[in-house]
C-alpha positions in Angstrom: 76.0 -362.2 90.9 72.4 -362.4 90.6 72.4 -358.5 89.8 74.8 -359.2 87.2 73.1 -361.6 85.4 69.9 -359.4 85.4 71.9 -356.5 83.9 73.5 -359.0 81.2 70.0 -360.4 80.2 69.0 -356.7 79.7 71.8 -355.9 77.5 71.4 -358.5 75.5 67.1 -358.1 75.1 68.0 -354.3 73.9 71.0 -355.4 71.4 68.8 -358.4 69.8 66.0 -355.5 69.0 68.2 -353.3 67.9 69.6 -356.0 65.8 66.4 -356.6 64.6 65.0 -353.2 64.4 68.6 -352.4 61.7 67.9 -355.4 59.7 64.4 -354.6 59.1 65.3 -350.9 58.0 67.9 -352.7 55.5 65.4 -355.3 54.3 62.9 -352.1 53.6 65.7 -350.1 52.0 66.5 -353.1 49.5 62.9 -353.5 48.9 62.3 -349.8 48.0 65.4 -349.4 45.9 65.1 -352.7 44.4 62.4 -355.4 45.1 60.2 -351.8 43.6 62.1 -350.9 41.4 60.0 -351.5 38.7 57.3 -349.8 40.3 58.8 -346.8 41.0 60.2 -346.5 37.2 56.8 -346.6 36.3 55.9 -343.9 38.3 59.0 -342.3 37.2 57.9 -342.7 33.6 54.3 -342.1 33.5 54.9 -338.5 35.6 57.6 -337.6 32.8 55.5 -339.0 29.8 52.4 -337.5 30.8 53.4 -334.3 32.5 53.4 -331.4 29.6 54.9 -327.7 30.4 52.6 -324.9 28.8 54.3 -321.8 27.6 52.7 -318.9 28.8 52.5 -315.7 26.1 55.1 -313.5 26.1 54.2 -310.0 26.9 54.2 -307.5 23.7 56.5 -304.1 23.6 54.4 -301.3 22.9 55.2 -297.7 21.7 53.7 -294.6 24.2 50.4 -294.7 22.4 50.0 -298.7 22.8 50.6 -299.4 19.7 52.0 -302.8 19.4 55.7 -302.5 18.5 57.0 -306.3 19.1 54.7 -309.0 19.4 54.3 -313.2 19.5 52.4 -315.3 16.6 52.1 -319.1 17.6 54.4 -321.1 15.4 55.2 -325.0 15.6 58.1 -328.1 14.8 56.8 -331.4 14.8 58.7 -334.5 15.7 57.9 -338.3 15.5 59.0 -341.2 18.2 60.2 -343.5 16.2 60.7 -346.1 19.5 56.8 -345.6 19.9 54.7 -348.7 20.3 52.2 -347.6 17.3 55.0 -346.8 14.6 56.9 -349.9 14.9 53.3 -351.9 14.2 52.8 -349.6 10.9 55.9 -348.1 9.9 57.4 -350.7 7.2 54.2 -350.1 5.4 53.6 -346.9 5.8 57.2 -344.7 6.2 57.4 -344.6 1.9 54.3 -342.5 1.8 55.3 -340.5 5.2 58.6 -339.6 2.9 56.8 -339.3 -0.5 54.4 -336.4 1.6 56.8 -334.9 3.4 59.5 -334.8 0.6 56.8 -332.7 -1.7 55.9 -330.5 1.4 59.0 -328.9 2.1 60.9 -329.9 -0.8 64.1 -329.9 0.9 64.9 -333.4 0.4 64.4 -336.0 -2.1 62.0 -338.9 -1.9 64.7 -341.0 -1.7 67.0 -338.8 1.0 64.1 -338.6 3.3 63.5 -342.3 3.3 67.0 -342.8 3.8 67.0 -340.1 7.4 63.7 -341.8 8.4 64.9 -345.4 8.1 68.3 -344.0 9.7 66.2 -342.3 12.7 64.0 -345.7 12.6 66.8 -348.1 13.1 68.3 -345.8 16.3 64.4 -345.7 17.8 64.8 -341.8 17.9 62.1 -340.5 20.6 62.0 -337.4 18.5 63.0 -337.2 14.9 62.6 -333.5 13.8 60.2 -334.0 10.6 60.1 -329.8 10.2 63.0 -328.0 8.6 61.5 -325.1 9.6 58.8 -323.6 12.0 55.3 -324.1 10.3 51.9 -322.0 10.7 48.6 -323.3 12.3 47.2 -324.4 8.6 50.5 -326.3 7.8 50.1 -327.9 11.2 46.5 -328.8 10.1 48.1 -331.1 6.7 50.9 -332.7 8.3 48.7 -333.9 11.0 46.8 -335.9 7.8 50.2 -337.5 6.5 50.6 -341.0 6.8 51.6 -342.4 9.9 51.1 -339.0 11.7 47.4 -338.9 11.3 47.2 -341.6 14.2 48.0 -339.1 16.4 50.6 -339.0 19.6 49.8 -342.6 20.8 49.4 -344.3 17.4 51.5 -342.6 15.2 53.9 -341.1 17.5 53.3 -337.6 16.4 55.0 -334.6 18.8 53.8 -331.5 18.3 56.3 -328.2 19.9 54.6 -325.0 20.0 57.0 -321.9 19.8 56.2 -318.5 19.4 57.4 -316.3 16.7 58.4 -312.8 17.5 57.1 -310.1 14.9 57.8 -306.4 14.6 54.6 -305.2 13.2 56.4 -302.1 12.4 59.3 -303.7 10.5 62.6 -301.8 11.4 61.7 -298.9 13.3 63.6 -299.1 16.6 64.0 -302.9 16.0 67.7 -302.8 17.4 66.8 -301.1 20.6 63.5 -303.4 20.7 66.0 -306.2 20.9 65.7 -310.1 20.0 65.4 -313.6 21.6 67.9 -315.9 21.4 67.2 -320.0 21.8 68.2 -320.0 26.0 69.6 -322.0 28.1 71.2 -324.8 26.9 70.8 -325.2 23.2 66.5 -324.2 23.9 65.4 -325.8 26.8 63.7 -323.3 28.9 62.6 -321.6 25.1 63.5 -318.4 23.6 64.5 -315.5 25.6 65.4 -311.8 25.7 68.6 -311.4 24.2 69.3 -307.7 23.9 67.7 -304.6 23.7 64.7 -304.2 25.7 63.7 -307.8 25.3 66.6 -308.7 27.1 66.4 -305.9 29.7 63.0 -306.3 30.4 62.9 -310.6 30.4 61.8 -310.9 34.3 58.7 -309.0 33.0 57.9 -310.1 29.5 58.7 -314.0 29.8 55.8 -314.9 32.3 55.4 -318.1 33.9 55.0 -321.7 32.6 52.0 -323.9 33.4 51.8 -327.5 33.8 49.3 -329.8 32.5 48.9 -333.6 33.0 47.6 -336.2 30.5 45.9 -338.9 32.6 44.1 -341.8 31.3 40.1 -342.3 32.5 38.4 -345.5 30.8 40.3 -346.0 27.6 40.4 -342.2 27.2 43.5 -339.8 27.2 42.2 -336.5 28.6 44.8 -333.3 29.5 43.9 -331.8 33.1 45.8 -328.0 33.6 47.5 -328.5 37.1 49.2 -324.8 36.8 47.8 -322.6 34.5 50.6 -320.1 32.6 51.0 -317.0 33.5 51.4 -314.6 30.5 53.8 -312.0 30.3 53.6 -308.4 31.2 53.8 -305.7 28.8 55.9 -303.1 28.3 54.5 -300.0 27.1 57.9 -297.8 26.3 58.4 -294.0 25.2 59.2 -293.9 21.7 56.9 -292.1 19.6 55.6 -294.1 16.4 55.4 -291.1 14.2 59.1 -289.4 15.6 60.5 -292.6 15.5 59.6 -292.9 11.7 60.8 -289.2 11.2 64.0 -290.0 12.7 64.5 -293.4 11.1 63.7 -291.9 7.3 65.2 -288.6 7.5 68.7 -290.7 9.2 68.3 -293.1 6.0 68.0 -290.8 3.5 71.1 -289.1 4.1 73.2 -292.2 5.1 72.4 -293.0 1.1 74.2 -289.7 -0.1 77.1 -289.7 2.4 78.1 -293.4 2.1 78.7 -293.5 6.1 79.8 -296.9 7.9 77.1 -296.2 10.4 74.7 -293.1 11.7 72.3 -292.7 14.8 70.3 -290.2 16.1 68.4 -289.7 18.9 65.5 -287.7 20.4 64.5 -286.8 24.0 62.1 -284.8 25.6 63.9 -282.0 27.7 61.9 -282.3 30.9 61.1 -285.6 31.2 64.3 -287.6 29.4 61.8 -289.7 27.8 63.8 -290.9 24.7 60.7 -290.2 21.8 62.8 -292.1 19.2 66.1 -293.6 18.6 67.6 -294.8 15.1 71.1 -297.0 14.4 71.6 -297.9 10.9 74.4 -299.7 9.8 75.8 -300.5 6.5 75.3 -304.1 5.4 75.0 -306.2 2.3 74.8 -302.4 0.7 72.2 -301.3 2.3 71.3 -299.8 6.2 69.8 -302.1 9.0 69.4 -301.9 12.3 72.2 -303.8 13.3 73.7 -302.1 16.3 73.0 -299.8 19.1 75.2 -297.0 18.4 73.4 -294.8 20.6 74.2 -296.1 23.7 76.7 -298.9 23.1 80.2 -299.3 23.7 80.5 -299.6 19.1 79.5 -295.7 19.1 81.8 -294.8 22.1 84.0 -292.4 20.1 85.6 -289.1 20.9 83.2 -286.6 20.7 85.1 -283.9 19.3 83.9 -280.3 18.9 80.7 -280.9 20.5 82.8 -281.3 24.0 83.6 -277.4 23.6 80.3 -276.8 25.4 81.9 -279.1 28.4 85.3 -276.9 28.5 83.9 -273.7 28.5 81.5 -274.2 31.1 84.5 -275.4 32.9 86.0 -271.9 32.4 83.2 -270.1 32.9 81.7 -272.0 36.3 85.1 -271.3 37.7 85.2 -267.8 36.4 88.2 -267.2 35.0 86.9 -266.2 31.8 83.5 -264.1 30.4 82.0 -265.0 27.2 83.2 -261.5 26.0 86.7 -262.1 27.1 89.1 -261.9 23.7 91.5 -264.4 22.5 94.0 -264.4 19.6 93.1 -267.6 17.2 96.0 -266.2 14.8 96.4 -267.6 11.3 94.4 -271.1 12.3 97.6 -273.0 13.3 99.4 -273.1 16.8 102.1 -275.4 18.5 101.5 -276.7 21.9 104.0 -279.0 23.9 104.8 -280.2 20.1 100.8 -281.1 19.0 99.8 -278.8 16.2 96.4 -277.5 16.7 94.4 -276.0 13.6 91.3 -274.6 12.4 89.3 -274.5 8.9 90.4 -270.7 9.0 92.5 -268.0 10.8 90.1 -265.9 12.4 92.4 -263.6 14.7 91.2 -262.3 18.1 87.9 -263.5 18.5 85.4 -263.4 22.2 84.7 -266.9 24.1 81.4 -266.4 22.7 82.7 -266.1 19.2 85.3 -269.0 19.4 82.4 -271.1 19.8 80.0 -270.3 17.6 82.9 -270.5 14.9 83.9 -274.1 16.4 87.9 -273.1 17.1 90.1 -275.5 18.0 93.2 -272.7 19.0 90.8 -270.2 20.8 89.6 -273.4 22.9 92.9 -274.8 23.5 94.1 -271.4 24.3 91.9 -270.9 27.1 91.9 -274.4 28.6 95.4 -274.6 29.3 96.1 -270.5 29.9 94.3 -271.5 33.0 94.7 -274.9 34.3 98.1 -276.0 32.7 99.7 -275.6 36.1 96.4 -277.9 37.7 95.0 -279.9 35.2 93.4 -281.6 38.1 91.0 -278.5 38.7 89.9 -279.2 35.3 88.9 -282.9 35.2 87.3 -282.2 38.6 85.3 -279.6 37.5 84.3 -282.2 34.7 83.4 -284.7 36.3 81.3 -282.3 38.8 78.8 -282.2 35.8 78.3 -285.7 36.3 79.7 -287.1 32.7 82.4 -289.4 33.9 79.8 -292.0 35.0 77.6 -294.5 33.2 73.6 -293.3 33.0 72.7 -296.4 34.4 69.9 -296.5 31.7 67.3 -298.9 31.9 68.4 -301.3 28.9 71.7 -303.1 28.7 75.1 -302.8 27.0 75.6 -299.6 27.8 79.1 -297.8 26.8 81.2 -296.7 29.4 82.2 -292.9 29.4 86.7 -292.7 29.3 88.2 -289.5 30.7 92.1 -289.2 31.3 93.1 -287.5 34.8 96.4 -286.2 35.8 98.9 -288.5 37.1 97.6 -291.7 34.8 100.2 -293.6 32.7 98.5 -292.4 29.5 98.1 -288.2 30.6 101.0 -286.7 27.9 102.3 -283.1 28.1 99.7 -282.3 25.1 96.4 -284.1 27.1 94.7 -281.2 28.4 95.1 -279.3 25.1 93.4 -282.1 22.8 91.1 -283.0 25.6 89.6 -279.6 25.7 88.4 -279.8 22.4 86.5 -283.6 22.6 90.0 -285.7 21.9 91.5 -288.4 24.7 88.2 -289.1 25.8 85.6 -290.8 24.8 81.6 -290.6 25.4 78.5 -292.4 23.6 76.3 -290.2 21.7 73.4 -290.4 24.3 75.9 -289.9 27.2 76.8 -286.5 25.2 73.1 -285.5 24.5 72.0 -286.2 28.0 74.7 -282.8 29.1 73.3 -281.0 26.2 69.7 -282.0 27.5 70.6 -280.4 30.8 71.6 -277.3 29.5 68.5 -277.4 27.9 66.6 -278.4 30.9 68.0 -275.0 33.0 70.9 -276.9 34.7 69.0 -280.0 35.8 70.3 -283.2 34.7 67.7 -286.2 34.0 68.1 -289.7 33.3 67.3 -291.1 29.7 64.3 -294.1 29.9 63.0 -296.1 27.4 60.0 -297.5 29.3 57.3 -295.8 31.0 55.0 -298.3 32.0 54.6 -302.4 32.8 51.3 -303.5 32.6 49.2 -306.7 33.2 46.5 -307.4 31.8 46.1 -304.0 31.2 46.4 -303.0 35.1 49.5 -300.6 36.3 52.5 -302.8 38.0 55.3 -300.3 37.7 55.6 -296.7 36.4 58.6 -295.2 35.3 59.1 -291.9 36.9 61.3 -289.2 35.9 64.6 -289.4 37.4 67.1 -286.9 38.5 70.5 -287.2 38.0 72.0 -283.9 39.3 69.5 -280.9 40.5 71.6 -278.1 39.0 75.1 -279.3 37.0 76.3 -275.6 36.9 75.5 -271.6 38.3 71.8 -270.3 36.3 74.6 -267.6 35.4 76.7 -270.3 33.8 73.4 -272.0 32.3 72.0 -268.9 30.7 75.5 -268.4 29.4 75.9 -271.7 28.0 72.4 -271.5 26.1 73.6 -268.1 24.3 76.5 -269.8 22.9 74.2 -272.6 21.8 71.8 -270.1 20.0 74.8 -268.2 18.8 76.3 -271.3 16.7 73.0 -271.4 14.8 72.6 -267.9 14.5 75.7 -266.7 13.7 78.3 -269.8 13.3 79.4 -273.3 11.8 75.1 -274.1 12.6 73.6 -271.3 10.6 72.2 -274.2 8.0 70.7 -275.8 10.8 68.7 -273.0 12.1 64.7 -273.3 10.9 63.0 -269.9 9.8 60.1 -271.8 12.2 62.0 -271.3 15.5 65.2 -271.2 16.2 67.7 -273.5 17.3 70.7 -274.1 19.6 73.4 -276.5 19.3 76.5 -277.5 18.3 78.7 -278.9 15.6 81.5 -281.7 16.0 83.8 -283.0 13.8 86.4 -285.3 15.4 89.0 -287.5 13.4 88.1 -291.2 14.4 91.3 -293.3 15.9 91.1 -296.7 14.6 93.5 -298.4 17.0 96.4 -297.5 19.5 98.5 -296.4 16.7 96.6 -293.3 15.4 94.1 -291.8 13.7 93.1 -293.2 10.3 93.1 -290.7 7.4 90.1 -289.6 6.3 88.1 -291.2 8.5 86.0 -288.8 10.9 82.9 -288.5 13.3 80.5 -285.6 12.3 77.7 -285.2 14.7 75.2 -282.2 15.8 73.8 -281.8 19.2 71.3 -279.4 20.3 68.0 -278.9 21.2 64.7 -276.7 19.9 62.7 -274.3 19.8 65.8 -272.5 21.5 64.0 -270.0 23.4 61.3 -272.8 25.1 63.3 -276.3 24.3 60.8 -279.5 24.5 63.3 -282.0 22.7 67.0 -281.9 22.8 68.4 -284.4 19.9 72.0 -285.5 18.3 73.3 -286.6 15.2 75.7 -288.8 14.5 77.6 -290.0 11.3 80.5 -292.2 11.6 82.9 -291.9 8.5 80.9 -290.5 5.9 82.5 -290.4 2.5 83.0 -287.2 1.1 81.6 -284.0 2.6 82.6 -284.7 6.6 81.7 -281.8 8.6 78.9 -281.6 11.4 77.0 -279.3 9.7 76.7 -280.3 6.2 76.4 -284.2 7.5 74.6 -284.1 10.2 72.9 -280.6 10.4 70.6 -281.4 7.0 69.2 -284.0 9.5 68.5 -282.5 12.6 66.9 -279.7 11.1 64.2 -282.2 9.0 63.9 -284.2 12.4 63.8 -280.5 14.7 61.0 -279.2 12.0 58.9 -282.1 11.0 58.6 -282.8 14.9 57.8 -279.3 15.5 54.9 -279.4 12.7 53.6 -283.0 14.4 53.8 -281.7 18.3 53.7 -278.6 18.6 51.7 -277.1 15.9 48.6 -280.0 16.4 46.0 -278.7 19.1 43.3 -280.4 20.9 40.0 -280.8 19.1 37.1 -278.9 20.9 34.4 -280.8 22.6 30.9 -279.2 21.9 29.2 -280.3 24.9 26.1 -279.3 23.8 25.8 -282.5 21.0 27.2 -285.0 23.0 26.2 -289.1 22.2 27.4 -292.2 23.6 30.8 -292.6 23.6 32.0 -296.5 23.1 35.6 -297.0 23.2 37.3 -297.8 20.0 37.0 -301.5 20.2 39.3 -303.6 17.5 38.0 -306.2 15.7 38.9 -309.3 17.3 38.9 -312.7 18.9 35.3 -313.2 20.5 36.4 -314.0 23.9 38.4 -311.3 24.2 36.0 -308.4 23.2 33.5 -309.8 25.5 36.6 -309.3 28.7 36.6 -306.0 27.2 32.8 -305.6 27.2 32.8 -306.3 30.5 35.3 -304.9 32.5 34.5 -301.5 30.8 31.1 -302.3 31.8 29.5 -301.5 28.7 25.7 -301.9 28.2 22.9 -302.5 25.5 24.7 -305.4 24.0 23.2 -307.7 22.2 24.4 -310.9 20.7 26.3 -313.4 21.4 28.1 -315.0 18.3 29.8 -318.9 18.7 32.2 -318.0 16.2 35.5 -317.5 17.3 36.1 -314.2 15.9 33.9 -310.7 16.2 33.0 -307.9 15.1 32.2 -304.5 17.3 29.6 -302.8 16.0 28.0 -299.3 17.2 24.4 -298.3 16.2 23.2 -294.9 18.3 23.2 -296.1 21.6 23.4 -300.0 20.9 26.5 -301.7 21.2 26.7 -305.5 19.6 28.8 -308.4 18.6 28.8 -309.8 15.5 30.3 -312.9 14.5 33.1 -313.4 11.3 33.4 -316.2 9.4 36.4 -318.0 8.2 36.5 -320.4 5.7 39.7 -322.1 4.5 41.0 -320.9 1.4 39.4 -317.5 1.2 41.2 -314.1 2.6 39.3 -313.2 5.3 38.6 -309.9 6.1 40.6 -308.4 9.1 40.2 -304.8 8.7 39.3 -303.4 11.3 41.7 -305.8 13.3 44.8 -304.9 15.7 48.0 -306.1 14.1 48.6 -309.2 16.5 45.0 -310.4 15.4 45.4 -309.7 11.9 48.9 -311.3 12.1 48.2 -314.4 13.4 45.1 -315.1 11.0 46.6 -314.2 8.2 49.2 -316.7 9.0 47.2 -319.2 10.2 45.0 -319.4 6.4 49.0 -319.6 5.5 49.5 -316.3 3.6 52.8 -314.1 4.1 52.2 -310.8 5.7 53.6 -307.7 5.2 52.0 -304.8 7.5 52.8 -301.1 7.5 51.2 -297.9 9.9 50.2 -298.1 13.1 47.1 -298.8 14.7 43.9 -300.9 13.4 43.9 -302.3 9.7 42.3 -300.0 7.3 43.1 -302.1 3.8 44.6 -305.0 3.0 45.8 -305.4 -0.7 43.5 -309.0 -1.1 40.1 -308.7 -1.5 38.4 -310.2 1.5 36.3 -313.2 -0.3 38.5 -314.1 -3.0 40.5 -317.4 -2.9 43.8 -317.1 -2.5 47.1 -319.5 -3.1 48.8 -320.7 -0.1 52.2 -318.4 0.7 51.0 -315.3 -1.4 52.0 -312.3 0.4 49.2 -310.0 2.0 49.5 -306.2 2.6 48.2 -305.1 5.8 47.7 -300.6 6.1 47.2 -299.9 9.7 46.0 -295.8 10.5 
């Protein structure tokens, strides 16, 4: 019994502080969710207040020379707490005048209306009533920050200030749909603007950087802003389009979309060995005029069938599988022949004709003849040689959206008794125009198959993080024999055939003409409606660019070679005259100076980073202003410092565009720029006084 009772009394000890131990958790849990539960709001309040993200910079998009082709310029929305401490002591006296000022600011609402929305946002104790219709400049920022109410600051008056960059195309529309374009985010803006197609989108991980955080704290009375994280800028990406091709492409593509009336046209130009893609143009009709407005090039809106230019594709078929020679004969007879009930024509009835001469003169019967006289009883040896060349698949390119190459094969629902037949001749499939140049590029390229790349290089803060290397898609898509074959033909069609215009008494060139009707839905093919495109590549006998032309339903005149030949010759020989006839200055070693880098005018803290990681010497000065000048004298490099006053045009020539940009702007002119590299005259006189929103002309060379 005594044991017992010892055991019991045990028990009892340990439940009683167990007892005890529970409540005192609960009594603590109570206290911290309750008891403190003003406290922790506080804390809650004062972290959220007080805790302020910082956008980093987004990275720019630069051509292959650096130029800058897509850049940011600070831009800002200010908002007012109406639930703030400050602006419910002063705002029954003050909000008239806050309307009167901003009423005759932005002159999108009366006196009266804006009274009315403030005293509307007022009674609801908004936390952030948007005051700017629109995003406003540095200067603007400067005067709103002096209207009433507002000038008290964020405390007093409530005032919210958002920064949000603007993106800019110093170049205006050259390449600007394959440059891409922000969109607002994640829900509705909240994490800010970012990449939305194009290379902007592609590229986002890169270009977006990271964000910072700052804290205000309060230290004796006085609000002070301590960087916790600082932002992390964005990289940049330095791509391969050529300024000076691009604008060849672009104005040459233009100028003809004006005299055939077209829907749309694209054209694009790669460099053989690399498949670096030196420029690429889509111009669509809109409002009566042609825009960048879609990627045609490489999207799934310019997936069409390709028509004659997929004769190159068939014969190579043919010939890689030997069962014809390029001087075999065919009989094209009067232009016209049945097959499984499709008619099949040509322009002309050219009779018995070689392989070789079937293509050059572009005809439908000699191709259809010799496509199914051999594989009508094994179609399947036929798309399988196709797709061998590699064309059935996506490139996999390095920028979204792109189109997805459609090819029939035996045995599908949709393979008809007259497939193979319009198949070999670029109908019942479909292909984007970069998915057909990149075959043409090969052929170019002796039989090895690259893959197209917009981007060469991503860069921070001006140091190498990734390189874009040439890739190889297929080593060798066909026999040399079947190559060297295959480029004869090419040559032939400009020599002899439908691309005799598009030759150049320069050099000469090889490619093809295509001319396909354009289906506009399941039912058929529209009437009059076509696709006339030319793809080829130059100088034929040592190609360096390979290039194709695309026109979709152009209004009168509709054949390959009077649409789009007049183009890719002016592209073929302009870019000839720009590359290949410029050659390298000579260096006379024997007069040599000092040679300083060619140094922008600029932001002061940034020429001195420059100064010294290129670890220049003799420099002398060191200006407080916030903008310099570089200036060389023999061997005696020095700063010089520019000075701005408000309401004269300053002087940024001299100036990279993103510096002359963003000044401009910020003394509140609008800018217009054109050229590429540093500013060489702007059309107001550096001096002068200006008025506020006159337009500026900025010539870059």
């Amino acid at each position: 019994m005594e044991i017992r009772r010892v055991i019991l009394t045990r028990i009892t000890l340990i439940y009683f502080a167990l007892l005890v131990f529970a409540i005192v958790v609960i009594v603590k849990m109570v206290s911290v969710q309750k008891i403190k539960n003003d406290r922790w709001e506080e804390i809650q309040h004062n972290l959220s207040e007080n805790t302020i993200i910082v956008s980093p910079n987004r990275g720019n998009i630069c051509a292959d020379d650096g130029s800058v082709l897509a850049t940011s310029v600070p831009g800002y929305f200010v908002r007012i707490d109406m639930a703030s401490e400050g602006v419910r002591k002063v705002y029954n006296h003050e909000s008239d005048s806050l309307a009167y000022y901003l009423s005759r600011f932005f002159g999108n609402a009366s006196h009266a209306e804006m009274n009315r929305r403030l005293n509307e946002a007022y009674k609801n104790k908004n936390r952030g009533y948007m005051l700017t219709p629109r995003r406003i400049d540095y200067t603007e920022l400067q005067q709103i920050k002096k209207f009433p109410i507002l000038k008290k600051g964020r405390y007093g008056g409530g005032l919210i200030i958002e920064q949000e960059n603007r993106r800019v195309n110093p170049l205006g529309m050259l390449a600007l749909r394959t440059l891409g374009g922000l969109n607002k985010g994640a829900y509705g803006g909240v994490h800010g603007a970012i990449g939305y197609t194009g290379l902007e989108g592609s590229f986002e991980p890169f270009l977006k950087g990271n964000d910072g955080i700052s804290f205000k704290q309060n230290l004796s009375g006085r609000w002070v802003t301590r960087v916790e994280i600082e932002p992390e800028d964005g990289m940049d990406i330095v791509t391969t389009i050529n300024v000076k091709m691009q604008d060849i492409t672009e104005s040459a593509l233009y100028r003809q979309l004006q005299k055939a009336n077209a829907d749309w046209a694209t054209a694009i130009l790669m460099e053989v060995k690399t498949g670096e893609i030196k420029a690429i143009a889509n111009l669509g009709k809109r409002d009566g005029d042609y825009f960048e407005t879609d990627n045609f090039a490489l999207g799934p809106r310019g997936c069409y069938e390709p028509g004659s230019t997929f004769k190159l594709v068939s014969l190579m078929v043919a010939l890689e599988d030997g069962v014809v020679d390029t001087t075999d004969v065919f009989d094209t007879g009067n232009g016209q022949w049945f097959k499984n009930g499709r008619k099949i024509s040509d322009t002309h009835g050219y009779g018995p004709l070689t392989v070789k001469q079937i293509f050059e003169k572009s005809s439908n019967v000699g191709i259809a003849k010799i496509i199914t006289t051999f594989y009508e009883k094994n179609p399947k040896k036929y798309v399988d040689r196709v797709y061998s060349f590699g064309i059935n698949k996506p490139l996999g390119l390095d920028i979204i959206g792109e189109g997805q190459p459609y090819f029939k094969y035996p045995g599908d629902a949709d393979w008809w008794g007259t497939t193979l037949a319009g198949m070999s001749y670029g109908y019942e499939t479909k292909m984007t125009p970069l998915q057909v140049l990149n075959f043409y590029n090969a052929v170019a390229n002796n039989g090895k198959m690259v893959k197209p790349h917009l981007v060469r290089e991503v860069r921070e803060n001006g140091a190498l993080v990734k390189k874009y290397k040439t890739e190889v898609i297929n080593p060798m898509i066909a026999s040399r024999e079947t190559i060297k074959k295959a480029q004869s033909m090419l040559e032939g069609v400009c020599l002899y055939g439908t691309g005799k215009s598009v030759n150049s008494e320069y050099f000469n060139v090889a490619g093809k003409t295509g001319t396909a009707r354009v289906a506009t839905s399941s039912a058929g093919y529209s009437e009059g409606m076509y696709l006339a495109s030319f793809a080829g590549y130059f100088p034929a006998d040592d190609p360096k660019y390979s290039l194709i032309v695309t026109f979709n339903n152009p209004r009168g005149g509709y054949y390959g070679a009077s649409v789009a030949g007049p183009v890719f010759r002016e592209i073929a020989e302009r870019v000839y005259a720009f590359q290949m006839l410029t050659g390298e200055p000579e260096i006379d070693d024997d007069n040599q100076k000092l040679v300083t880098p060619d140094i922008k005018k600029g932001q002061t803290e940034d020429l001195q980073e420059v100064i010294s990681t290129l670890k220049l010497k003799h420099i002398k000065g060191d200006p407080d202003s916030q903008w310099s000048n570089i200036e060389v004298d023999e061997d005696i490099v020095r700063l010089t410092g520019v000075e701005i006053h408000n309401g004269i045009v300053p002087n940024v020539q001299g100036m990279g565009a993103r510096s002359a940009i963003y000044l401009m702007e910020n003394a509140g002119l609008q800018v217009r720029i054109t050229g590429i590299g540093k500013v060489k005259k702007q059309s107001l006189t550096p001096g002068n006084k200006y008025q506020k929103g006159q337009t500026v002309l900025l010539t870059l060379g």
